[in-house]
One Martini backbone bead per residue (centre of mass of N, CA, C, O) as a GRO file, in nm:
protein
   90
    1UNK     BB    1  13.595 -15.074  -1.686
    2UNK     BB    2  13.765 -14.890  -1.923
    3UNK     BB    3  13.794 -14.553  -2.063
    4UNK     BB    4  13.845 -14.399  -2.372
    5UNK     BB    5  13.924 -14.386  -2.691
    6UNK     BB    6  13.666 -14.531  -2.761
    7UNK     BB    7  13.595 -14.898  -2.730
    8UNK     BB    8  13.601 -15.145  -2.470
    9UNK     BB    9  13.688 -15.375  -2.308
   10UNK     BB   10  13.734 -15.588  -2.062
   11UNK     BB   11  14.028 -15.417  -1.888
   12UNK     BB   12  14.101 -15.165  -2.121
   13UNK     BB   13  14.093 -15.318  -2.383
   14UNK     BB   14  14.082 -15.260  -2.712
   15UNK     BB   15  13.887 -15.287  -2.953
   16UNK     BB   16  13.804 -15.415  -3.210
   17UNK     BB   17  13.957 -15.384  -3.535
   18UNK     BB   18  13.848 -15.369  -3.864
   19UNK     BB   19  13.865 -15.590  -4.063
   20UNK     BB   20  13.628 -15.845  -3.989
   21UNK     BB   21  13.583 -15.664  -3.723
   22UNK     BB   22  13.389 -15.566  -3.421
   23UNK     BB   23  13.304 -15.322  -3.199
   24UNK     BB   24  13.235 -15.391  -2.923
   25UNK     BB   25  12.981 -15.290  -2.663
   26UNK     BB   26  12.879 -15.257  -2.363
   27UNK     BB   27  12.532 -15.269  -2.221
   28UNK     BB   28  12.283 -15.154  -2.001
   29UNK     BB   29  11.949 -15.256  -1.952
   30UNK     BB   30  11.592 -15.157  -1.919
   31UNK     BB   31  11.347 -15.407  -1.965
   32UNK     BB   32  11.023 -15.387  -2.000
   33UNK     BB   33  10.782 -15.594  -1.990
   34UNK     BB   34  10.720 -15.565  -2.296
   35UNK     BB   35  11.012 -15.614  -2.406
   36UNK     BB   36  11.076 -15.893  -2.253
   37UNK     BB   37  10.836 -16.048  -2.445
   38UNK     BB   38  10.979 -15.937  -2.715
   39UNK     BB   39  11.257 -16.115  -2.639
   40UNK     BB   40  11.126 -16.390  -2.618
   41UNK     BB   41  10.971 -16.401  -2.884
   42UNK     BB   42  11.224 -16.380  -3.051
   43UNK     BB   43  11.387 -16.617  -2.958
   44UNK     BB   44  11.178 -16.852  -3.019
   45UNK     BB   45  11.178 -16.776  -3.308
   46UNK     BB   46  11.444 -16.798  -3.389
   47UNK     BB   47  11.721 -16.902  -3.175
   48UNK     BB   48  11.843 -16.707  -3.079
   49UNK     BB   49  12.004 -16.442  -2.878
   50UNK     BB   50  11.966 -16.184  -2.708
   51UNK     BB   51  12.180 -16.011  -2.865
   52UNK     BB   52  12.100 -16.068  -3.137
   53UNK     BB   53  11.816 -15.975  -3.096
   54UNK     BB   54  11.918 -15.663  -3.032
   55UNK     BB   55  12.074 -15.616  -3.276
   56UNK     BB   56  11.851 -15.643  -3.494
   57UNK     BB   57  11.646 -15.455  -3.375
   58UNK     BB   58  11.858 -15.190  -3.406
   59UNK     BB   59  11.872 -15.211  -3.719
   60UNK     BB   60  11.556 -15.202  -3.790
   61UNK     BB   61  11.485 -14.939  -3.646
   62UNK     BB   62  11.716 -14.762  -3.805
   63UNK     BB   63  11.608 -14.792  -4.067
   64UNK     BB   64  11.337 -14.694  -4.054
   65UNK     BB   65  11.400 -14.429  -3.974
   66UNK     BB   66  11.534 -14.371  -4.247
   67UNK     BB   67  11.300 -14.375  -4.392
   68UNK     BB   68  11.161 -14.159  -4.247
   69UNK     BB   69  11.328 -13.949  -4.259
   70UNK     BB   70  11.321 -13.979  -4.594
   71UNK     BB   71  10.974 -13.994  -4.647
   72UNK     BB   72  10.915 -14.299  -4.625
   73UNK     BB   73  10.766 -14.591  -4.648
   74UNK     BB   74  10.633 -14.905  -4.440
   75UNK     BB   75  10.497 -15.206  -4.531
   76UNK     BB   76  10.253 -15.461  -4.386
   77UNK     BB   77  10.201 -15.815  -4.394
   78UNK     BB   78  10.010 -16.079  -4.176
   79UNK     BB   79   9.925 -16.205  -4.444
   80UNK     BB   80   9.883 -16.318  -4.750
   81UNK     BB   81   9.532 -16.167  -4.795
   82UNK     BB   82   9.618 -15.928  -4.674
   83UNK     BB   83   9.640 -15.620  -4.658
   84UNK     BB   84   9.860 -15.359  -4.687
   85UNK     BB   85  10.015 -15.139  -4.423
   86UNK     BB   86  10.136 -14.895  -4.288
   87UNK     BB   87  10.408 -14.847  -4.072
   88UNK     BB   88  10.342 -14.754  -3.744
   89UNK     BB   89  10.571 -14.547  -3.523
   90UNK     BB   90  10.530 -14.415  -3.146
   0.00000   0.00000   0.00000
C-alpha cells in the first residue's frame, strides 16, 4: 500500500471521498490479552464485526473524552435499581 497526501487504500488508489463515502484507512493493532476478550464479547452481543465494533468503540472512547476533557462527568447504571456512579476511565 502506498501513502501520499491523504489517505489511501490498498494498491495507492485515494480513497473514497466526499458526501455519503468515508475514507477508509487500514491499521494494524496489537491487541492486549484483556482487549482481544472484550472484542470478543463485544461482537458476541452486539453480532457486529470485529471492524464495525472497533469503530464503534473508537467512537465512544473519543466521545467520553470530549466530555470530560470539557468538564463534563457521565455516569453508568449496570441495573434498572442500580444506583448511577460516575464513570471513571483509567
Amino acid at each position: 500500500m502506498s501513502r501520499t497526501a491523504g489517505t489511501t487504500v490498498d494498491g495507492g488508489r485515494p480513497a473514497a471521498s466526499g458526501r455519503g463515502a468515508s475514507p477508509l484507512e487500514r491499521v494494524t493493532v496489537n491487541l492486549t490479552s484483556r482487549a482481544s476478550k472484550a472484542l470478543e464479547t463485544a461482537v458476541d452481543l452486539t453480532g457486529d464485526s470485529k471492524t464495525d465494533s472497533i469503530n464503534r468503540a473508537l467512537s465512544v472512547y473519543a466521545y467520553i473524552e470530549q466530555v470530560l476533557h470539557q468538564g463534563g462527568s457521565i455516569t453508568v447504571q449496570d441495573a434498572p435499581e442500580a444506583t448511577p456512579q460516575k464513570l471513571v476511565i483509567f
